[in-house]
N, C-alpha and C positions, 0 to 999 in steps of 0.2 A: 632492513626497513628504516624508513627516515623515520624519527619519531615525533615531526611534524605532519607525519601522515595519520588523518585523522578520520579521514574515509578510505579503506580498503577494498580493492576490486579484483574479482577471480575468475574464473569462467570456467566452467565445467561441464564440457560440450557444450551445448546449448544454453547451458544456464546461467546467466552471470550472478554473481555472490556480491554485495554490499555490503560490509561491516563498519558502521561508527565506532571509530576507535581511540573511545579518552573513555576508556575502564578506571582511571586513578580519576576521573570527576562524574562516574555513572555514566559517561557518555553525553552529557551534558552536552548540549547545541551553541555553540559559540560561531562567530563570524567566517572563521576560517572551517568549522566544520559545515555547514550550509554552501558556502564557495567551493568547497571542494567536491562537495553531494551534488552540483551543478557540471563540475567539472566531469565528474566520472558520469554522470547522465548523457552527458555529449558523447564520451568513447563508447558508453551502451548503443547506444543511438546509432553510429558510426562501424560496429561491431555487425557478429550474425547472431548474434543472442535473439532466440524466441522465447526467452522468462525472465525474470527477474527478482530475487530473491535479496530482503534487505533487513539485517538482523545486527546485535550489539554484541562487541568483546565485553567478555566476561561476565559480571551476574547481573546485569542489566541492558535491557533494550536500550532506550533512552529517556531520562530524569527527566527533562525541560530542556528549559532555554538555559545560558551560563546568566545567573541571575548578578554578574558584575559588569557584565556587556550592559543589561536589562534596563538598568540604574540609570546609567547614561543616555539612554536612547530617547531624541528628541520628537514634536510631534508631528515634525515631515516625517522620519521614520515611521511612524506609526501610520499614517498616508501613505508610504509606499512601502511596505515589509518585505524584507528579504525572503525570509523564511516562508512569508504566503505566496510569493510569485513562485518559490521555488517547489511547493508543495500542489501548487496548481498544476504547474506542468508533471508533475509526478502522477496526478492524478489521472493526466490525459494523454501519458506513457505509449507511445506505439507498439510496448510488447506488453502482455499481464505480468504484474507486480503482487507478490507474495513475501507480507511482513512476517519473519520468524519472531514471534516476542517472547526473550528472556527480561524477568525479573519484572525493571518499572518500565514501564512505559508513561510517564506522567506529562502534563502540559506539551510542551510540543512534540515528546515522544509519543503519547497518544495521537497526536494529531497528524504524525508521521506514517504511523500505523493507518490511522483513516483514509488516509490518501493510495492505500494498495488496495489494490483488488479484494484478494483473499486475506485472511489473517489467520494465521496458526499459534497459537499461546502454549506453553508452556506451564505445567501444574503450577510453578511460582510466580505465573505472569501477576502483574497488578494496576489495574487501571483510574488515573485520576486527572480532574482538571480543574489544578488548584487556584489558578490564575487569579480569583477575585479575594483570595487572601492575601495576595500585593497590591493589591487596590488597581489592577489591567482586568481585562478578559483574556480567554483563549481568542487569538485572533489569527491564527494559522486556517483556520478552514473550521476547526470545532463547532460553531453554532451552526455551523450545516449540515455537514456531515454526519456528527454524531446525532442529530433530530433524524437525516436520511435512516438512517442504521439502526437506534437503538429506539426512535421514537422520540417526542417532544416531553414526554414527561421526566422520562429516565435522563434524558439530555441536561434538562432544567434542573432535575434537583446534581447531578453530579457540576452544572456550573457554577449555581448560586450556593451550595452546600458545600465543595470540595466533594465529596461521597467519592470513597475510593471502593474498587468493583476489584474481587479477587478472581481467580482465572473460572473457577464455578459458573459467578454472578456472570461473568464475560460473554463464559460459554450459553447460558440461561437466555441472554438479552440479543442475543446474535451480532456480540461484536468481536468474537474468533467465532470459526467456525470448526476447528479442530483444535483439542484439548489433550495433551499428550505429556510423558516426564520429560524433564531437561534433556535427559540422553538422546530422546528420540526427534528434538526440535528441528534441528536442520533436515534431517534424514525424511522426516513429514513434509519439510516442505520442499526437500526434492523432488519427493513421490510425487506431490501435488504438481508442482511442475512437469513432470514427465507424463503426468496424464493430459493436461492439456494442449503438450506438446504430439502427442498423440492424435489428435485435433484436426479436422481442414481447419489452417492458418485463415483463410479470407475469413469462414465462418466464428473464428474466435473473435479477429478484429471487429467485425461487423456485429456480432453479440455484446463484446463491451462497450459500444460505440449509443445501439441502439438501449442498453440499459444505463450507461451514463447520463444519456437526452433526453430519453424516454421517461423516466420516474418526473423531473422536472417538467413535465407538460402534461397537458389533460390530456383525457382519457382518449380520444380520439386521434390527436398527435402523436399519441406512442403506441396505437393501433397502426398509424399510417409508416410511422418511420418502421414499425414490421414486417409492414406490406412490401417496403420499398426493399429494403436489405433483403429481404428473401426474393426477391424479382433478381436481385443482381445476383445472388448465390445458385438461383436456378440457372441461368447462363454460364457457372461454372464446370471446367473440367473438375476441378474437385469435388463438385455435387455427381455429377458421372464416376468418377472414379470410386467416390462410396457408397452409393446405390449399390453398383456392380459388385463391388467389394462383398457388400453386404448379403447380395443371393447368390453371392459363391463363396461364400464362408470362408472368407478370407481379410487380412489385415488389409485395410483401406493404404495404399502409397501416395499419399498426398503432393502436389508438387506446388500450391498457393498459386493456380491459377483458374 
């Protein structure tokens, strides 16, 4: 292994594995690890992976940002971020993304985590977003995301306060939604993935498509974008194929069409 390699990529059937790999700085988010989390999102992309599983070497997910990159960073930077364009398209993934989080997950590695799907913690996960104790904000996605997810109040006091949430608090607030020991982290979010792999493919797409658009629009917009997705999922052979499956008591073979 190069030991400029700072994002590691695996595939295990169907599953592709992501690991930030600067365990001697927490995993710490530096220039070269976001280029390269861009880099390995292209081979996913370009790959047959229908999951995507993205978690930290050794006892942490990911600390932040590398806060000596931070120092430096001008106010074009901060007008165009690397780290938010890179965490936008992660959110808008064309396969489901499942954050495995060891340890911290803090500042941008929280925000990292926000931009997956599912989220699975581990009993020592710990969550914070310290950012306005360096005199920034979280600017990755945080004031969105974490208001979608945990709510605007719980949001607000973990920005303005720092408030660090232990995997408990995490689990309590619904920002994992599987809480499990260290041993068992990747292996959950296996599972997790092999279940939705399990899935008609059209009907997954179309489900996270219609609940990413859908919450940002009234109530009627995200009535209609359900209307619409299910018109096209009923013209599916995979909506036939697991009907039938289903009153012959049998595993549905899906073929994503």
């Amino acid at each position: 292994m190069n030991p400029n390699d700072h994002v590691l990529h695996e595939q295990h059937g169907h599953t592709a594995v992501v690991t930030i790999n600067r365990p001697d700085a927490y995993n710490a988010m530096n220039r070269d690890v976001i280029t390269q989390l861009s880099t390995t999102l292209d081979a996913i992309e370009d790959s047959d992976a229908t999951a995507m599983i993205l978690t930290g070497a050794g006892k942490s997910f990911v600390a932040g940002a590398d806060i000596g990159e931070l120092a430096t960073r001008t106010p074009l930077e901060g007008l165009n971020p690397l780290l938010q364009r890179t965490l936008d398209r992660l959110a808008a993934f064309p396969i489901p993304t499942i954050a495995a989080i060891n340890g911290y997950a803090f500042g941008g590695g929280a925000e990292l985590a926000l931009a997956c799907d599912i989220r699975v913690g581990s009993t020592d996960a710990q969550f914070a977003l310290p950012e306005t104790g360096i005199g920034i904000i979280p600017a990755a996605g945080a004031t969105q995301r974490m208001v979608n997810i945990v709510g605007l109040g719980l949001a607000t006091d973990m920005i303005l306060t720092g408030r660090r949430l232990d995997s408990e608090e995490a689990l309590a607030a619904g920002l994992i939604t599987y809480r499990v020991a260290p041993e068992e982290l990747l292996p959950t979010a296996h599972k997790v993935a092999e279940r939705i792999q399990r899935k008609g493919p059209i009907a997954i797409q179309l489900a996270r498509e219609v609940l990413r658009h859908g919450h940002k629009s009234d109530h009627a917009t995200g009535m209609l974008l359900e209307r619409l997705a299910q018109s096209i999922l009923y013209a599916t052979e995979d909506k036939h194929e697991g009907t039938t499956a289903f009153t012959e008591k049998r595993n549905p073979e899906f073929n994503g069409r």
